[in-house]
N, C-alpha and C positions, 0 to 999 in steps of 0.2 A: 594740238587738238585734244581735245577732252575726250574721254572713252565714253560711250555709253552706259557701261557698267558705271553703277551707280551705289550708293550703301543701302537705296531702298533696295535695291536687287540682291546686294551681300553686303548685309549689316554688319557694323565690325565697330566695337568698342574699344576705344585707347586706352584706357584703362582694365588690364588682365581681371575676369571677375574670380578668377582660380587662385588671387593673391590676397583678394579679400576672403573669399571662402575659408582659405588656409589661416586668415589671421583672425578671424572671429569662430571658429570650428572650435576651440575650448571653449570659450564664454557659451559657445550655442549649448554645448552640451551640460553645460550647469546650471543655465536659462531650461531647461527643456521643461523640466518635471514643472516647475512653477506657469509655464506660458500653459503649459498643455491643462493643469487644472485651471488658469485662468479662461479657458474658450469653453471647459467642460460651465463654468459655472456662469458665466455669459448670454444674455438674451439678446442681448443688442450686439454683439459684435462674434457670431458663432463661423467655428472655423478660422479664424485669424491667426496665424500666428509670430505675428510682429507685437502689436500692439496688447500690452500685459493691460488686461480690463480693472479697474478698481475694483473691490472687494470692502466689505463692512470691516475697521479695524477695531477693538487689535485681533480678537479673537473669536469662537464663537460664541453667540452669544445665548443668555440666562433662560433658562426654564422657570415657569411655562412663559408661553410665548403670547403677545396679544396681536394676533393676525387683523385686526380692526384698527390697529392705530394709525393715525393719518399721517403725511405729510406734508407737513405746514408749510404754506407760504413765506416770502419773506417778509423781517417787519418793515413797516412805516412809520420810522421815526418822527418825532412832531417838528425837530429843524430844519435850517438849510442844509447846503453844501456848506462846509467847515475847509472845503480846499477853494473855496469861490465865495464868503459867503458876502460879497454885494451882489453878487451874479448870480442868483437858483438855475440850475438848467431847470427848462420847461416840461414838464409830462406831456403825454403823446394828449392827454386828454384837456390839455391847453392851459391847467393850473402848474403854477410854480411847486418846484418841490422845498419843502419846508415853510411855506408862506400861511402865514395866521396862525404858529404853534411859539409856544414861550420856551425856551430850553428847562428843559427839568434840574432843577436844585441842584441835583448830585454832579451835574454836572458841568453846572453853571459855575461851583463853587469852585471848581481846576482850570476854571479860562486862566491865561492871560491878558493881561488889563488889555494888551492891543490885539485885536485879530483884523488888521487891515491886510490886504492884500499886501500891500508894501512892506510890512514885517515880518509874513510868512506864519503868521499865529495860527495856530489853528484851535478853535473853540472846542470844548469838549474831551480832550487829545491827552494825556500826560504829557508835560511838554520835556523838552532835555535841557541839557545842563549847561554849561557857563558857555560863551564865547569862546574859551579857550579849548573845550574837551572838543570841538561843532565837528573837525575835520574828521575826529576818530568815530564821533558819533552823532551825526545831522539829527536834528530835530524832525520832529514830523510837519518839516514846510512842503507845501505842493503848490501847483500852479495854474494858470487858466491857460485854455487850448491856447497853444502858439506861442506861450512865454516860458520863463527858469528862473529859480529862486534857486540865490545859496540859501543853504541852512541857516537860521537866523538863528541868535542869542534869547534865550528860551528863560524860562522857572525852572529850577533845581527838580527835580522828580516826585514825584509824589509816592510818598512810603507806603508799604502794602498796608491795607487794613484789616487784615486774614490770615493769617499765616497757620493754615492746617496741614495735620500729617507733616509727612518730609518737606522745607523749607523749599522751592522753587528758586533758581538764580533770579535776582531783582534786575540785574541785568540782560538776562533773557526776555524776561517781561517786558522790559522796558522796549527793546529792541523789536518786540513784537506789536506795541501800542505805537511805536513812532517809526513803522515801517521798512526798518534793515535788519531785522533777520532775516538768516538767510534758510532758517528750518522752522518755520511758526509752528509748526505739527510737534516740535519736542516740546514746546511750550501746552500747546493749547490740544484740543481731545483729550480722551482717555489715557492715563501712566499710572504704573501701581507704586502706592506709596507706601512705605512702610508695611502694615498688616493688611493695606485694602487698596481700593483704587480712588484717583481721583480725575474728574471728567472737569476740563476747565474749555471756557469757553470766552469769545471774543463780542461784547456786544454795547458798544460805546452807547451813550444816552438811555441804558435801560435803568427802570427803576427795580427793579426785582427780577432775577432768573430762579430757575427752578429745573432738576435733570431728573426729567421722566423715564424713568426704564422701561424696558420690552415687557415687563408685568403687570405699569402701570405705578409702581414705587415713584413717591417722590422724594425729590432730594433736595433741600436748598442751599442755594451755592450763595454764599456771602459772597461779597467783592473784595478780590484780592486788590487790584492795582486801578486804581484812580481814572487810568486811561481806559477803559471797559473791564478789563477781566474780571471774570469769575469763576471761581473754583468749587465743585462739590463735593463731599468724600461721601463714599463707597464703601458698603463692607467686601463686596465681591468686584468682578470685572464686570463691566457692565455689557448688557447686549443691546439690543436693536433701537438705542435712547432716542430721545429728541429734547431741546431744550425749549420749556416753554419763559417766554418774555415777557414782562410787564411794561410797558411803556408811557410814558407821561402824553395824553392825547391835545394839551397845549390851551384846555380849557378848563381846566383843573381836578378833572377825571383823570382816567388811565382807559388805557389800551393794555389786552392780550391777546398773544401769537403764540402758537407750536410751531417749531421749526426746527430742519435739520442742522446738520454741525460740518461745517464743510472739512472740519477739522479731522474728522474721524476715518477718513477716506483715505487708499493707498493712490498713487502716481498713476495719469491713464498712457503713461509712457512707461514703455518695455525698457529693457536692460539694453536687449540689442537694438532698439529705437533709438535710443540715447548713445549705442557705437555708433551708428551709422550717421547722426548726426556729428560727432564728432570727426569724423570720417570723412564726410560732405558725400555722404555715399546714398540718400536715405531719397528714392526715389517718387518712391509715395507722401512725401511730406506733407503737404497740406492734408493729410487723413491725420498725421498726431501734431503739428500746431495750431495755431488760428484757436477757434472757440466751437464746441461742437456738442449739441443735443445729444444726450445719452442717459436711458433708464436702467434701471439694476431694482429686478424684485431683493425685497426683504422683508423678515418675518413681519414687518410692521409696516408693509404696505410697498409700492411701488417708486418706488424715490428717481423722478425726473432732475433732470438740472444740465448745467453745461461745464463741462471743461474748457480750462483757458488755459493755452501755451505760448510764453514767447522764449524769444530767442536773444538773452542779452548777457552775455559771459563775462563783463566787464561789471553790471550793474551791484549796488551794494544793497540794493530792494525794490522790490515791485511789488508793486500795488494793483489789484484787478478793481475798476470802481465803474458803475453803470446807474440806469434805472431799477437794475436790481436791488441796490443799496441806494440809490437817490441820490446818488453821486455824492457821498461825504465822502471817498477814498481812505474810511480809517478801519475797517471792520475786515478787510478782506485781501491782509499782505501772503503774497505767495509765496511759495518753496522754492530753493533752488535744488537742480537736479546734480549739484555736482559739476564735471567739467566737461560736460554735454552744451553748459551755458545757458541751459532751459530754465522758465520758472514756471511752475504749475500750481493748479489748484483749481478743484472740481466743487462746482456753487449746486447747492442743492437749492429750487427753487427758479433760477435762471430761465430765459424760456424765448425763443423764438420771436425777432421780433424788438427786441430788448436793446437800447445801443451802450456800447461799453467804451472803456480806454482803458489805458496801463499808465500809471503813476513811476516814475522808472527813477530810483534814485544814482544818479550815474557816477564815474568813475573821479568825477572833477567835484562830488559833494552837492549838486544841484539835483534838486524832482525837475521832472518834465516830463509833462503828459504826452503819451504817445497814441497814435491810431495803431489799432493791432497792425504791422507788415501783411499779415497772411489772414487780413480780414475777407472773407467770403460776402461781405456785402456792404454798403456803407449808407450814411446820411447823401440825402443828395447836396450837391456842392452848393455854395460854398460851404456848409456845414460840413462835418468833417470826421463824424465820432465813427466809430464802427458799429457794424447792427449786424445779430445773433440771425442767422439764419438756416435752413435746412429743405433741402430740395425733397422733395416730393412728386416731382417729374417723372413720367411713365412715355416714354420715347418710341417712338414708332416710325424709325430710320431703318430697320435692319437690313432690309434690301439694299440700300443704300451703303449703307457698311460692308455690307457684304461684296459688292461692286467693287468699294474703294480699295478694299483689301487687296484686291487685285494687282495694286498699282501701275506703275510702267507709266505716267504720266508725261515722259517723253514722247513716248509714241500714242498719244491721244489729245482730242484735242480742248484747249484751254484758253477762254475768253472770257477773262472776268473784266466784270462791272465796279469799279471802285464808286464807293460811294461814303459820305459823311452821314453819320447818322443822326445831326442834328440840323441839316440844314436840306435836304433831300426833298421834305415836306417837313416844317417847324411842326414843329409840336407830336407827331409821332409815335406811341409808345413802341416799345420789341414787337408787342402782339399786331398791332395795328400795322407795324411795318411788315410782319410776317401775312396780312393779307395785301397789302397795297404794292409794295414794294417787291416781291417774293411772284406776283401776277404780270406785274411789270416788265420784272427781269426777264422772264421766263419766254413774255410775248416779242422782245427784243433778242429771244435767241442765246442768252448769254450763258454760259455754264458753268460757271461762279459770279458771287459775289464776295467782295475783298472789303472788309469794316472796316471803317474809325473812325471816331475812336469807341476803344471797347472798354480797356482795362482804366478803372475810376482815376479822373486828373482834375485837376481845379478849374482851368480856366476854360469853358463848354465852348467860346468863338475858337479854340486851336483846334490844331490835327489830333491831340491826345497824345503830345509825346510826350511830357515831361508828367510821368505817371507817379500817382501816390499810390494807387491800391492795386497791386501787379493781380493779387488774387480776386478783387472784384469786378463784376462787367458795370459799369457805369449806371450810378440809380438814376440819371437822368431818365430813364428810358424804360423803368419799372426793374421788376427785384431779379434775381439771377434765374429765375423759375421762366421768367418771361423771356430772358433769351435765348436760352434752352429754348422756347418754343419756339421763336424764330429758325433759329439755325434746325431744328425737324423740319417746320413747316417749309423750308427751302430744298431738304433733300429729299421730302417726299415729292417734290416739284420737279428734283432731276437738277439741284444748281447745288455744289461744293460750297461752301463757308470759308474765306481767308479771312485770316485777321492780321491787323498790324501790332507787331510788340515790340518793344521798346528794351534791350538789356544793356544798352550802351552808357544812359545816364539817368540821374532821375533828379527831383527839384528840391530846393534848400528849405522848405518848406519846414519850422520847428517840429511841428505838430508828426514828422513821415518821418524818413527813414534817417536822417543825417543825424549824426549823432547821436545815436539811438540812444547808448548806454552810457553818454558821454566822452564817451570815445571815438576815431574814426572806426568806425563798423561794419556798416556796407561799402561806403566809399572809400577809397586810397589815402595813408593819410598826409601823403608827401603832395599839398596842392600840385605840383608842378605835371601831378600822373591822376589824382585825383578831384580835378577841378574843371570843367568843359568851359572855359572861360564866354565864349561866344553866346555861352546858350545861359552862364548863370545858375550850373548844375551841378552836382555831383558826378564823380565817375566810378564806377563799380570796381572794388577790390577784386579785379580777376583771377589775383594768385590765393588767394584765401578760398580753400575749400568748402566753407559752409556757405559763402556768399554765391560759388559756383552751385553748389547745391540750392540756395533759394530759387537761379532762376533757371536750370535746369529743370528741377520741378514744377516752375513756372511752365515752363515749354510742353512739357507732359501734363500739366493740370487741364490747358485749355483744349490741349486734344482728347483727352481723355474724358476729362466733367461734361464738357459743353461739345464733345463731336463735332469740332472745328477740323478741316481739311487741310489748311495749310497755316505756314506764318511768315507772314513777310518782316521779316529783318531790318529795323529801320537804322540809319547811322553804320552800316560797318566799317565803313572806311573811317571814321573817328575812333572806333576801339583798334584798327589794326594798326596804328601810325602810334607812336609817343609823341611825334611831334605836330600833329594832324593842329593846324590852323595856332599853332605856338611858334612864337619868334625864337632867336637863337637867345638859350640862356634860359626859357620856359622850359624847359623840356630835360631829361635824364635818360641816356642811352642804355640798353637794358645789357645785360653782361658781358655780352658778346660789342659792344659799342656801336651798335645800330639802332635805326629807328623804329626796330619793328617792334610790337606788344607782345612778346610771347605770349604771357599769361591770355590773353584774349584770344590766340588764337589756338591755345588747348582749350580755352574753356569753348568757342566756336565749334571745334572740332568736337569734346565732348556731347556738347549740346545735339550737335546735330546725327552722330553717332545714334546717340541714345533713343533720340525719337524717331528715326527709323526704322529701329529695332522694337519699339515698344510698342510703338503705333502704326503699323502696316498700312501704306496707302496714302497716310499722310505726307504732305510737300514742304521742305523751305525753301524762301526764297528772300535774296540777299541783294540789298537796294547799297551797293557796294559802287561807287561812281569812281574809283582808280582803274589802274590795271595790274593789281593784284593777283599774279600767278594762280591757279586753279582753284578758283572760289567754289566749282560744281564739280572739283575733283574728288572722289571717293576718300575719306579719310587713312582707309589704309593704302592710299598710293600719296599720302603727304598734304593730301587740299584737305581745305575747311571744311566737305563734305555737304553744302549746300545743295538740294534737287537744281535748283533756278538762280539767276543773278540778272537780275533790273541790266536792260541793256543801256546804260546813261548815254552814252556816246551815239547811239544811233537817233537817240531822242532830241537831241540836241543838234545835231547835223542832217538830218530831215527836215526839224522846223527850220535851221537854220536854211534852207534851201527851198522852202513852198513861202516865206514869208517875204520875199524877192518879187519883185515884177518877172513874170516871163522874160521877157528882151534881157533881164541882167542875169538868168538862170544859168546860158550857157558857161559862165564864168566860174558857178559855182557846182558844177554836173558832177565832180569828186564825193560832194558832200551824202549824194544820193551812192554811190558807189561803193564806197570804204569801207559802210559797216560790213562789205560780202568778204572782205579782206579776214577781219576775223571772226565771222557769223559763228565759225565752230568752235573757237577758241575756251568758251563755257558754253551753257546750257543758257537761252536766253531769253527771258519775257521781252518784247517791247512795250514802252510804256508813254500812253498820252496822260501824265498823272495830275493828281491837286497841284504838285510844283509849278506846275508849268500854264497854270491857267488862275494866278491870285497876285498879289501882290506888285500893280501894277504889269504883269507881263500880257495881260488880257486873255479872252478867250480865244480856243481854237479859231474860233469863225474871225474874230477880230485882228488874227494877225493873219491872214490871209489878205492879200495887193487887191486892187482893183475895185469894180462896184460889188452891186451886193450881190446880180448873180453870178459874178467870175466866184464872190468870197464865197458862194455855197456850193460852185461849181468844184473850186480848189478842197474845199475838206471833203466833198462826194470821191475826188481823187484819189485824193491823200488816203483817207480812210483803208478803199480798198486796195493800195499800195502796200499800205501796212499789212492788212489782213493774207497779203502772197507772200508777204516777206517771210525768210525762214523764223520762226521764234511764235514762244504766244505772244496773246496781247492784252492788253490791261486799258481801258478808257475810263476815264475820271468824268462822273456822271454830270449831266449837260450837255457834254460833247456831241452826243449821239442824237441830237438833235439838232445841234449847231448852236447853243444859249449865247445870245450877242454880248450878254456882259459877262465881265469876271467874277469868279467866284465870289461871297462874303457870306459870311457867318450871320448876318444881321436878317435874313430871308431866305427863303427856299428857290429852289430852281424857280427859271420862268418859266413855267408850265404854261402860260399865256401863248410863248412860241407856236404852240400845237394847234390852236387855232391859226395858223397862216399854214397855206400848203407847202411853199416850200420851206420851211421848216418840218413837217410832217413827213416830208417825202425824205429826208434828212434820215429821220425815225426807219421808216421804210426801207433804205438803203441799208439799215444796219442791224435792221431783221433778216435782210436778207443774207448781206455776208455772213454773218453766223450760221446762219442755215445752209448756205451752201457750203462755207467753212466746216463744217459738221458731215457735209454728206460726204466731202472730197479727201478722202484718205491721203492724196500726193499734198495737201495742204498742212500735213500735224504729220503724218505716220513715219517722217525720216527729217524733222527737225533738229535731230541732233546726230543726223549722221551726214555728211556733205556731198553723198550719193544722192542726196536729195535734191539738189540745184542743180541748174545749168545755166549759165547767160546763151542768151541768144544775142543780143548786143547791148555791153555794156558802153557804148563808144559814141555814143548818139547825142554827144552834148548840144551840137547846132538845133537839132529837134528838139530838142529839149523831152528826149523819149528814152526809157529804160524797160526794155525786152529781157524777161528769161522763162526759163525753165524751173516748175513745182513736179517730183517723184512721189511716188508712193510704194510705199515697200508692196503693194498688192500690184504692182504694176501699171496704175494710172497716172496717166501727165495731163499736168496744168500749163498752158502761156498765158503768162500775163503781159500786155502793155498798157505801159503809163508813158500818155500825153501829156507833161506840164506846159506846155505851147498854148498862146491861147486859141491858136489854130488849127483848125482839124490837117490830118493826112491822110489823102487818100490813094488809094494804091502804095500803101507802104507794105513793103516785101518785108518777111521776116521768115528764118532759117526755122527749119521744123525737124525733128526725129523720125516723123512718122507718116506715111503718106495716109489718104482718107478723110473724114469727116474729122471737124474739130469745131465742136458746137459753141455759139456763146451763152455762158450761164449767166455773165455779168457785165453790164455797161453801165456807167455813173451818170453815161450821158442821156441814158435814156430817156424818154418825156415823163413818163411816171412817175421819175426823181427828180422834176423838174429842169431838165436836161433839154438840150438842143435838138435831140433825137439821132443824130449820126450813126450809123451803127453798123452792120454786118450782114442785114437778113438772116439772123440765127444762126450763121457761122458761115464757116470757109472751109475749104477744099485745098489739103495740100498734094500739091504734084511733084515727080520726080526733078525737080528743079535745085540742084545743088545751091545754099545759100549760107552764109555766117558760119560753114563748117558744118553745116547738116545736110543729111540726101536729100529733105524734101524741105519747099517753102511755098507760102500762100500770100497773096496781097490781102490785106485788110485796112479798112476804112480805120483809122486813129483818133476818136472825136477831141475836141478841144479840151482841153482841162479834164481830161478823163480818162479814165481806166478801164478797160476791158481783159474780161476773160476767158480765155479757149478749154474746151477738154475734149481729148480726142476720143474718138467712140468707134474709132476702124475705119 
């Protein structure tokens, strides 16, 4: 039996945090002085201190100061995409970017003869060098969403045509024009040369730069290197610059722009951001990866833009390319942080709204564009880029919060509404569903709702599990701000938010996580542990601490960002098995020569550890269909540490027992029986779910025997069978009306149903059990302690009736009996604890619900009449295909 002590009661981390303390407690203390002026000098991120804020580099900067200076947008080159260029991505304002400009001279004259797609050319670019050098140093080939170029056989380099002050390595440059450096910042910004400085800057297609100082001095930077650079010298260090651009505007004018230097900027990742990353320790993640709006006054005005970080420790360069730059990919290669595996780089100019990728040169010599991992928002599918976003949400949950914090969610009660969020009513948005939907629930009594899918996946007819954007909520359904307002607009209503998440696998998709950096990365790379064959997925490197780290953070993101209540856990018995649906010979026994995942199941245990502790009140729940030893066991007594686990086996041996004719029932009276064998065994939801009502297996109503009103009689039953059983409950939306067909993505519920009464009355029945479920404390308040049942007769197979006893830790009893017979019983004796009044609250048969009427006259009177091992019993009326319920009242 499972204890009721639980980790939300004593939260307990597997991992000692007094081991890490102990082992980042010197780096903290040489980090200090620098974090601590970095929060003093911070407008945007005051108080922090993880996150080291960027700062104007190198130094301070030059008197006088010109407090007027602007900062400039970015420019708009007159061409295409030079990584695409048959393809322009589109601007949001519906013209092609690059379309109707002629490439300017300068840069015309460094093409190679081919820039087809198929060669990898890139127009504009310095290109590299022979065929033979390609491995040690790839050209600047890049690719279009969902494909990989190797490096192709290039032109010889183009010699500087500048060469001021101290000589720059050409080799550096070059590595900086063709996307593998792995420090562009030593190259490009401000470096003091010889007697002075020089400010060198990256701006492929300009016809003239020029480096404006903090006093208004201009400088002009000849062009060093073919492929953009330019360099300007300096007699001093320069202060608060900006570089202005001359652009060829493709009609035989020019274009000019002021703009910042993304170059000049320090890392918006800390020292101990980049331990803990390294660590897989870094719980706040999504606050320093992904892409993130952030201003910083300076003497020369207010400099907006966004930082962009990924996570690729294998990659040999990365590239940040968007609508910021017009998607050429050549202007804006990022830094690597060293063995943290990060690559960063802060775009001045960047802005809300804006969709990006990463250009990732990986470890095998191919570019492949990637969608940020830790994109907070995305194109709606099938498009696929990532798009710059920043919440702006003002929440008005806290009572709500306040409540959950509370927890103890064993002893309360819990009746969520599963629902799909595209096919509930097609078309939808978050906002829309947070009035329609949110009024709905609420009138149907239900006290969560359980999403999906939430987190962004390609294909909008599935459930959402083979996920691409773990960090974004789905743009089907409007921007991440919008279902923030759903998930408020539900708890100010009194309904809990679950959502389904997915850490099991995710999809082979070029464009997402699989071979991120050309290497296996997030997935395993031995197919035989990382490959979900069945499903055509990936499987998550669960002994690699930073991939733990992605989606523990994940797990904390959604409760934390989005005030999500709980997570339902999809697949775990596929991450705890090595050898889960692999034939003999697929499969690699883990150290010990068994078939368990270790690694999954520290990282299970972690995960669930964590959010616990983090997040007070919050639930998981663990859709686990083995018998896997203590899945709702407290982590430090050895279990996974799950609140909840999907009870598969009662799901399935219930339907499999109402989907019989009465006459063959008694044969199968076990099936209703068993799950009380191990009710207490975990913590357990019962679930009528999306499984069990698609794919051919039909609706609830539709596998119910008989005509149509035995088949509404049988789920009025069934229903509140369920609703006594010990466990919550979970219904897959439909159901709770009885919807005659089965699920499909292709339309929305039949809401038509509701115009026929007994369909309605359906509805009715399951306002009701809620509500009385809600009133009656012996119904929730000792479901997970087995003081809370009692049979009265489990033995009743000829009747086809199952009698018992509901506790409440406040001292109220429930009897329920259930008639699957299609015959009523009247005068059936049942054994009672307690002599006196025993009211009925609930009949299925009632006429209201379209029922036969049979009933009790409002209840029964039990006498001192020893029965089934109890002092007292009472005769009651047992309608046909129905359920009724007692509460005694003295």
């Amino acid at each position: 039996m499972t204890s009721p002590d639980h980790p939300q009661d004593h939260p307990h981390d597997p991992l000692d945090p007094d081991d890490l303390q102990r082992a980042v407690q010197e780096k903290t203390e040489a980090f200090e002085a620098e974090l601590e002026q970095a929060e003093r000098d911070s407008p945007s991120n005051p108080g922090q201190g993880v996150t080291a804020t960027p700062v104007v580099a190198p130094a301070p900067v030059a008197e006088p100061g010109n407090p007027s200076a602007p900062s400039a947008p970015q420019p708009e080159p007159p061409d295409g995409d030079p990584a695409e260029p048959g393809h322009p991505e589109p601007r949001e304002d519906g013209q092609q970017a690059g379309t109707g400009g002629d490439t300017p001279a300068e840069t015309a004259d460094l093409s190679p003869a081919s820039t087809s797609p198929d060669t990898g050319g890139t127009p504009g670019g310095d290109q590299g060098p022979a065929a033979d050098r390609a491995p040690e140093h790839p050209s600047h080939a890049v690719a279009s969403p969902g494909r990989t170029r190797a490096a192709s056989p290039s032109t010889p380099p183009v010699e500087p045509t500048v060469v001021a002050g101290d000589p720059v390595d050409p080799d550096a440059v070059r590595a900086v024009v063709e996307g593998w450096s792995h420090d562009p910042h030593a190259v490009l910004g401000a470096h003091p040369v010889g007697d002075g400085w020089a400010v060198r800057t990256l701006r492929p297609d300009a016809v003239a730069v020029t480096v404006v100082d903090q006093d208004g001095t201009r400088y002009e930077a000849p062009q060093l290197h073919g492929g953009g650079v330019y360099e300007a010298q300096l007699p001093q260090q320069p202060g608060d610059y900006r570089v202005e651009v001359v652009y060829g505007d493709g009609q035989g004018g020019t274009t000019t722009v002021l703009a910042d230097d993304p170059y000049r900027w320090l890392p918006t990742l800390g020292e101990i951001d980049q331990h803990l990353i390294r660590e897989g320790r870094h719980e706040r993640l999504w606050e320093v990866l992904g892409a993130h709006v952030r201003s910083y006054d300076t003497p020369g005005g207010t400099v907006t833009g966004v930082s962009f970080a990924v996570w690729a420790p294998n990659a040999r360069g990365v590239k940040v390319t968007g609508d910021f730059d017009w998607w050429q990919a050549r202007a804006l290669p990022m830094r690597s942080l060293g063995s943290s595996g990060v690559w960063e780089l802060f775009v001045p100019g960047a802005e809300v709204g804006q969709r990006y990728r990463f250009h990732v040169l990986g470890a095998d010599g191919q570019w492949r564009e990637k969608s940020d991992p830790m994109a907070f928002a995305t194109e709606v599918p099938p498009l696929n880029a990532s798009v710059i976003t920043s919440s702006e949400y003002e929440w008005g949950d806290d009572a709500w919060l306040a409540e959950r914090a509370e927890g103890n969610w064993h002893q309360r009660p819990v009746s969520a509404y599963e629902v799909h969020l595209g096919s509930w009513k097609q078309g939808l948005s978050y906002r829309q569903l947070a009035d329609e939907l949110v009024e709905y629930a609420t009138y149907a009594g239900f006290t969560h709702l359980e999403f999906m899918p939430v987190a962004e996946h390609p294909f909008g007819g599935s459930w959402g599990y083979q996920v691409t954007g773990y960090y974004a909520p789905s743009a089907r359904f409007g921007v991440p701000d919008d279902f923030r307002y759903l998930v408020d607009k539900a708890h100010q209503a009194g309904l809990g938010v679950i959502i389904d998440w997915v850490p099991a696998h995710f999809p082979k998709d070029d464009w997402s996580l699989g071979r991120f950096d050309g290497t296996a990365l997030y997935e395993h790379g031995d197919p035989r542990r990382g490959e979900q064959m069945d499903w055509g997925t990936f499987v998550f490197d669960f002994g690699r601490s930073e991939v733990r780290n992605f989606l523990v953070a994940n797990a904390l993101y959604w409760c934390k960002e989005f005030h999500v209540d709980g997570l339902r856990v999809d697949a775990v018995a596929s991450m705890l098995y090595l050898d889960y649906s692999r034939k003999e010979g697929e499969w690699t026994p883990n150290i010990h020569g068994g078939r368990e995942n270790l690694e999954a199941v520290a990282f299970l245990q972690e995960m669930n550890a964590t959010v616990y502790r983090e997040v007070p009140g919050v639930m998981t729940i663990a859709e686990e269909s083995t018998a896997w030893p203590g899945v709702t066991r407290p982590t430090y007594l050895g279990g996974l540490g799950f609140g909840f686990k999907w009870n598969m086996g009662w799901m399935h041996d219930s339907l499999g027992y109402v989907e019989k004719q009465p006459v063959h029932r008694v044969y199968h009276h076990n099936q209703l029986t068993f799950s009380l064998v191990y009710a207490y065994s975990e913590n357990y939801v019962l679930p009528i779910s999306h499984d069990e009502v698609v794919y051919g297996k039909g609706s609830l109503l539709r596998k119910m025997p008989g005509d149509r009103w035995q088949q509404l009689a049988n789920v009025r039953a069934y229903l509140a069978y369920m609703w006594a059983h010990p466990g919550k409950q979970l219904l897959f939306m439909g159901q709770e009306f009885a919807q005659d067909g089965e699920w499909a993505d292709s339309r929305s519920l039949d809401w038509w149903h509701l115009d026929d009464p007994a369909h309605r009355a359906v509805l009715s029945l399951v306002a009701d059990l809620n509500a009385r479920y809600k009133e009656i404390e012996a119904l929730w308040s000792q479901d997970v302690d087995p003081g809370g049942f009692q049979w009265i007769d489990a033995n009743d197979a000829s009747g086809n009736v199952l009698s018992f006893l509901r506790y409440g830790s406040g001292g109220s009893a429930l009897a329920c009996v259930a008639n699957f017979a299609g015959t009523p019983h009247e005068g059936y004796r049942i054994g009672l604890p307690r002599g006196g009044r025993w009211r009925e609250v609930l009949n299925t048969d009632a006429e209201g619900y379209g029922g036969s009427g049979v009933g009790n006259l409002g209840g029964v009177d039990a006498v001192p009449e020893p029965w089934h091992g109890q002092p007292f019993s009472a005769t009651v009326s047992a309608p046909p295909l129905g359920t009724t319920w007692f509460l005694h009242e003295g």
